[in-house]
C-alpha positions as CSV (number, residue, x, y, z in Angstrom):
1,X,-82.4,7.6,173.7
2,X,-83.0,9.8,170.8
3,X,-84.6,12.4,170.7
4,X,-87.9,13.5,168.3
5,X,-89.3,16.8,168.4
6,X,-93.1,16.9,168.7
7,X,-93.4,18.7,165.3
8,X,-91.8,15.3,163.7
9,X,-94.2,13.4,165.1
10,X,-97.1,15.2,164.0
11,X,-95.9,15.1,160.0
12,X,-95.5,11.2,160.6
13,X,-99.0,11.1,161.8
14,X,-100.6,13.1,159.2
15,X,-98.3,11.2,156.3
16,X,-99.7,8.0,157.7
17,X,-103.4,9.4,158.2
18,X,-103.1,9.6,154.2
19,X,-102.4,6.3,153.6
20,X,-105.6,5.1,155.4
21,X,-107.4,3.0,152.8
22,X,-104.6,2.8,150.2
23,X,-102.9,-0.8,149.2
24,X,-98.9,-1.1,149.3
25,X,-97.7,-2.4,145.6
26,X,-94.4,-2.5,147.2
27,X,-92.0,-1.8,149.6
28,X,-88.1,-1.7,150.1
29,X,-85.4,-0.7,152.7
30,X,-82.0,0.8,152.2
31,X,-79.1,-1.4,153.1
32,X,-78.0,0.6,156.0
33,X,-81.9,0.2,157.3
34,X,-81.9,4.9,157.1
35,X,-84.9,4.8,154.4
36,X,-88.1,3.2,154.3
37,X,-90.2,3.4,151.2
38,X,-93.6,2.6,150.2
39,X,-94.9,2.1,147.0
40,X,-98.7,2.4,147.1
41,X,-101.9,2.3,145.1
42,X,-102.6,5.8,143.1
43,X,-99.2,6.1,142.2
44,X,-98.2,7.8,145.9
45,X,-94.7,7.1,147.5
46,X,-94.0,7.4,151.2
47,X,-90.3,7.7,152.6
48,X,-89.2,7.7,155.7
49,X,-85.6,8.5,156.5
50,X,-83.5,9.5,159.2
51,X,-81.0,12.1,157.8
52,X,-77.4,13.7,159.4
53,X,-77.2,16.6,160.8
54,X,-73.7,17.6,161.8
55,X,-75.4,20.0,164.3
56,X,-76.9,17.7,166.2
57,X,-78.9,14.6,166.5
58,X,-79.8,12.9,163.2
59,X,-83.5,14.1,161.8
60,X,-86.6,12.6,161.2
61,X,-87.4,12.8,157.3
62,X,-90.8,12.1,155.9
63,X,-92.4,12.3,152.8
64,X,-95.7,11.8,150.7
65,X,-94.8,11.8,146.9
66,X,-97.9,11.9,144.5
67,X,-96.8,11.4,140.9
68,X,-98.6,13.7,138.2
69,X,-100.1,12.2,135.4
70,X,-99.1,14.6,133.2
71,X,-95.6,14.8,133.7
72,X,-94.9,11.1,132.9
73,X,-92.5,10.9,136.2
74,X,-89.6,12.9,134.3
75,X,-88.4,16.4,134.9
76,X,-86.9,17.9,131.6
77,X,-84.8,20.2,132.8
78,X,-83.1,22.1,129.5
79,X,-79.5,23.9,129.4
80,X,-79.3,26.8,127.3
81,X,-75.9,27.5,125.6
82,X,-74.5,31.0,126.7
């Protein structure tokens, strides 16, 4: 049985505490069933994953995206030439 560290457990509680009151627009699973993601009202985004480690057991991912409304969703990110 694998094991989840009580610290894990406590960010997946609080991530869901959030959603309390929100509506899911959408919702889709990656093909190897490791990533769960929720599309809900407000423009927030919850995943859950289960990452590798290669020093031990796989991890417990979760996170509680809020897009800004005034960066448009995009990150510009500009390369100078040297």
């Amino acid at each position: 049985m694998p094991h989840v560290s009580l610290h894990d457990l406590r960010r997946v509680a609080d991530a869901l505490a959030m959603l309390k009151g929100r509506t899911i627009l959408g919702a889709s699973v990656r093909s190897d069933f490791r990533q769960l993601k929720l599309e809900l009202s407000e423009g927030v985004v919850l995943v859950v994953a289960l990452e590798n480690t290669e020093a031990g057991p796989p991890r417990l991912e979760v996170d509680l995206v809020r897009h800004s409304d005034q960066a448009g969703g995009q990150l510009e990110v500009r390369f100078d030439a040297v």
